[in-house]
N, C-alpha and C positions, 0 to 999 in steps of 0.2 A: 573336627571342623571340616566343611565341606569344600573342596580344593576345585576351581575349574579344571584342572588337571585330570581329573578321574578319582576315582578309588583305583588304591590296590589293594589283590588281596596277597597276603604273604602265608604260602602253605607251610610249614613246618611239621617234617618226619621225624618219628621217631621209634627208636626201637630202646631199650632199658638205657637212655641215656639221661639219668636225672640230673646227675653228677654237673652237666654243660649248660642246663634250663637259666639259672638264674641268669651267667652270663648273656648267652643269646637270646631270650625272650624280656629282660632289663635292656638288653641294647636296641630290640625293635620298639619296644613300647617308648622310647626318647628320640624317636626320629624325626625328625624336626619338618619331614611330609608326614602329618598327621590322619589323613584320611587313608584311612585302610582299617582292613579286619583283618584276623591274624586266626590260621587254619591249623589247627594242631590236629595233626594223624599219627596217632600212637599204634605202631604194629606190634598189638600183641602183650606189648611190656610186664614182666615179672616184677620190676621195682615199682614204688612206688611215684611216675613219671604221672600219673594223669592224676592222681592224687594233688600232688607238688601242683601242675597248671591250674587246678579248678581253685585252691586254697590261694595261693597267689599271684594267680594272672589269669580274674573272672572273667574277662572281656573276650579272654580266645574263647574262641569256637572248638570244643574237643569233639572230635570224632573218632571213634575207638574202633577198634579191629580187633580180630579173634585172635590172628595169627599173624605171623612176618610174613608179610607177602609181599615184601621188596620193596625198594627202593621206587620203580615205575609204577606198580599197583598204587601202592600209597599217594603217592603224588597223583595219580588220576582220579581219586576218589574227591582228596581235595579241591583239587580243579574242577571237579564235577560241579559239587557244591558252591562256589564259588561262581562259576558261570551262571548260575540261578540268579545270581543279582544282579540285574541288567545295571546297575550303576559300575558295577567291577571295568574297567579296561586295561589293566594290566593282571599278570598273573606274576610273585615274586617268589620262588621258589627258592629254599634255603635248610641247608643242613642245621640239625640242632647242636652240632659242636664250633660254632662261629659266633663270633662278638664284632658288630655291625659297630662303623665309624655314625656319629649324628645324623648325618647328612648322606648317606647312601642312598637312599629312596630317591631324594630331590634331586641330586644330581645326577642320577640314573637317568628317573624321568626325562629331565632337559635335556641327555643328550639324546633320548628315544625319540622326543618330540621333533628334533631340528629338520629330518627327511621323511618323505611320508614313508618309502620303502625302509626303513628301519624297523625290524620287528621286533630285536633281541638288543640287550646290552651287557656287558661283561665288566662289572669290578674289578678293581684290582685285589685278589685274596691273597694273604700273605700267611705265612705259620705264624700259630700260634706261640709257641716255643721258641722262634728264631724269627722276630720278629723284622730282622733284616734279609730275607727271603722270599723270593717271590714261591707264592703255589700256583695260582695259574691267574692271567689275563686275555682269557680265551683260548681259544681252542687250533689248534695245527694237525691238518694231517697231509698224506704218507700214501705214494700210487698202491700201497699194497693192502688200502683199505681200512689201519689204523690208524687213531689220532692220541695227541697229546696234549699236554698242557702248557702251553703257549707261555714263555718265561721260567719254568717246571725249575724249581731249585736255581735260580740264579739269585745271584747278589742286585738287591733294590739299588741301585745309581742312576735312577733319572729314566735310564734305557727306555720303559713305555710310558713316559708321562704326557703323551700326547695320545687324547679320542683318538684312535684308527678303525679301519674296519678292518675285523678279524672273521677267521672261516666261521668259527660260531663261539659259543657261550658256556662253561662248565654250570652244571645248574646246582650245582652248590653253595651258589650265589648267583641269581641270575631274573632280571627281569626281558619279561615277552609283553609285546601288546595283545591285547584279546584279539585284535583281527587276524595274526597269528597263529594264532594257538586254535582255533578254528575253522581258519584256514587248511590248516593240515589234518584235523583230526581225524581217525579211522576208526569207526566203530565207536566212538565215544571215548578212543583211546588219544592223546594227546603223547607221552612216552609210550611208548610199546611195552606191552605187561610179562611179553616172554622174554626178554632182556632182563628180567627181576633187577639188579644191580648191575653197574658199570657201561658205559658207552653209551646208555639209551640218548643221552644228548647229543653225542655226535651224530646218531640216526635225526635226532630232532633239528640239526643243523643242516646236516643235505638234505632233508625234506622241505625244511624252509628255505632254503638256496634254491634247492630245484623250481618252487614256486617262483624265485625272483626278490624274497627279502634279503635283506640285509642284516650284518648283525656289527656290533660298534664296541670299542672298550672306551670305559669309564675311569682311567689309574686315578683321578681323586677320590671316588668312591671305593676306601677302605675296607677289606674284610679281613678279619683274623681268623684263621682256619685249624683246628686242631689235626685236622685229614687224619683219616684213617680209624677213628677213633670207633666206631661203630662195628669193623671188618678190621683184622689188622693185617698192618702193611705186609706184603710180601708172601700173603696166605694163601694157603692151595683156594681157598675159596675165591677168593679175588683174582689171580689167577686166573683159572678154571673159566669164570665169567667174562673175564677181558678176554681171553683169547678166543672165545668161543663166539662172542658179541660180536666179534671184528668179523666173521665171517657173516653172520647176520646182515651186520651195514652192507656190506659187500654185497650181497644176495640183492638185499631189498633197494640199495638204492646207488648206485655205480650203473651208470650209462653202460650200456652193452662193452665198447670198446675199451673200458676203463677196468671193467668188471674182468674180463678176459686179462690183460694187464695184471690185476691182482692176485688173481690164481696163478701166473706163469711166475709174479714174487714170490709166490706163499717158501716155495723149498729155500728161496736165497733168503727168507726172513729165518726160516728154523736152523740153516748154517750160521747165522749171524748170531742168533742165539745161542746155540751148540757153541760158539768161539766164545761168547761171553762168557761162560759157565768155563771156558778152559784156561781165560786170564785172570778168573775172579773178579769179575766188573758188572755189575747192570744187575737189572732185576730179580732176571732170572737163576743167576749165581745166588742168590740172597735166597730164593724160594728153596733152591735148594738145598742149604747151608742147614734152613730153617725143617724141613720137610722133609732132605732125603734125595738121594741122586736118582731114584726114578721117578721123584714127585713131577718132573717138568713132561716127561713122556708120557707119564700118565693123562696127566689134565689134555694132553693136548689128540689124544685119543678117545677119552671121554668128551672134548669138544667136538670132533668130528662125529662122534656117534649122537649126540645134540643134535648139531645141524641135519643128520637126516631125519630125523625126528621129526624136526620144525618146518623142515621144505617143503612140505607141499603148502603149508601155511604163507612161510617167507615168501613164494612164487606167488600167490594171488596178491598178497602185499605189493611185491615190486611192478605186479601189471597194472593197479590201483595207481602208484607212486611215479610209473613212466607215462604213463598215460597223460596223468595231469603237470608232466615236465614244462617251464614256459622257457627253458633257458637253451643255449646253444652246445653242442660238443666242444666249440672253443671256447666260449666261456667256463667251461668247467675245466677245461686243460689250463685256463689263467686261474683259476683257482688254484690248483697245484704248482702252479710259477711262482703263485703270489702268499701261499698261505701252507709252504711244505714244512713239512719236518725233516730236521736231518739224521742221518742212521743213528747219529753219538746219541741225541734226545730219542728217539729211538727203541733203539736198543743197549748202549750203555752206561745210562744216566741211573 
């Protein structure tokens, strides 16, 4: 049924995750905002995942891919398609291991709707598993260029049950308006495709800040989140990509002064980390436990050799992405007052 509101269209990735479909694609098709199409991007998959959608749930749209090509490739392809139907004005982007509350769509919607400058809205995702836990309700970051998951493992008591505006959106669960989403696109790219997994949203977040949107959490709009389930938790690969990404945002989108800022953090981040690993606490203890005591020096050598890789690239990106800044050096320093992360969330949560 046709909603004054718009269409949405809701992409859903996928890589051999059949096992999580009936949850998460029985929870979009009961959404109580009916007008939408639903984007299935299967990367690659060996199981029988696009099988499973075309047999029962004929109304997605499947689009099939050769290979895993990430997390950002995927989701641009969808969005591609998707923009082709000038009725679409939202884009709802969503992991296939999550089971949507009835009413996520509509209440998303309403609160996108309320400011014009509102481009993004953030659910509250909670574990699947531990269903009193928050996963994220947006996004927090960190002068040295990373961000987190805003709520990341706290006990649910009320804390964000008030719409706020937060730095941005984990797209895990995440609705953007179309004027957004092509607002910032580069190249026909919406995520950035060299980020393959992990972070591209935070790059999608300063890039829509830097234009001047806004981005807003929804805590009635429920999602249950299995995380990780795709990439496991703690893995050189995951890893590898977060740390590697965080210099990426940095490069491409960190105002001059902020950007220098974050290179003079970079060594007090890998002491904070190197102490993590020596009390047995935080991530990177876990990587290691899981991988190996030079698993962390590794990744973090193979990211530097990444980013020289990527730099002449990231550079024309960030002259594209300052160029069109509309916002001021102190606004983005209230960003950081207003929207930090602290070392413990950090580094050792």
């Amino acid at each position: 049924m046709k909603s004054i509101q718009g269409k949405v269209a809701i992409i859903v990735i996928n890589w051999n995750g059949v096992k999580f479909l009936e949850n998460c694609l029985t929870s979009v098709m009961q959404q109580t905002y009916s007008y939408f199409d639903v984007y299935f991007v299967d990367n690659g998959s060996t199981d029988i995942s696009v099988q499973y959608v075309t047999n029962h749930f004929p109304e997605a749209k499947v689009i099939k891919l050769a290979t895993n090509t990430g997390f950002a490739f995927a989701n641009n392809v969808g969005i591609q398609h998707a923009l082709k139907d000038p009725e679409v004005e939202y884009i709802f982007t969503l992991n296939n291991d999550t089971k949507l509350a009835h009413d996520v769509l509509q209440l998303s919607i309403d609160i996108i709707n309320k400011q014009k400058h509102i481009g993004a809205v953030a659910p509250k995702m909670k574990f699947f598993y531990e269903p009193d836990l928050i996963d994220s309700i947006g996004i927090l970051i960190h002068p040295d260029g990373s961000g987190v998951n805003r709520g990341g493992r706290e006990e649910d008591q009320g804390q964000y049950d008030q719409s706020e505006e937060v730095f941005g959106v984990c797209a895990g669960a995440a609705l953007y308006k179309r004027a957004l989403v092509e607002d910032i696109l580069y190249r026909g790219e919406f995520f950035d495709n060299s980020f393959f997994a992990y972070s591209e949203d935070l790059d999608v977040a300063w890039r829509a800040r830097l234009r001047g949107w806004k981005c807003f959490s929804c805590p009635q709009a429920v999602v249950r989140h299995v995380h990780s389930a795709t990439s496991i938790a703690h893995s050189p690969f995951k890893s590898y990509h977060m740390n590697r990404n965080r210099f990426f945002v940095m490069i491409k989108d960190l105002p001059f002064t902020f950007l220098v800022k974050a290179v003079l953090l970079t060594p007090m981040r890998y002491i904070r980390l190197m102490n993590s690993m020596r009390i047995k606490q935080g991530s990177s203890y876990k990587l290691q436990q899981k991988s190996g005591k030079l698993t962390p020096f590794i990744i973090v050598v193979k990211g530097w050799g990444s980013v020289i890789v990527y730099l002449p690239s990231l550079l024309r990106k960030r002259r594209h992405i300052q160029k069109r800044r509309v916002v001021s050096a102190q606004e983005t320093q209230q960003w950081f007052n207003t929207f930090c992360a602290s070392t413990e969330q950090l580094i050792y949560k």
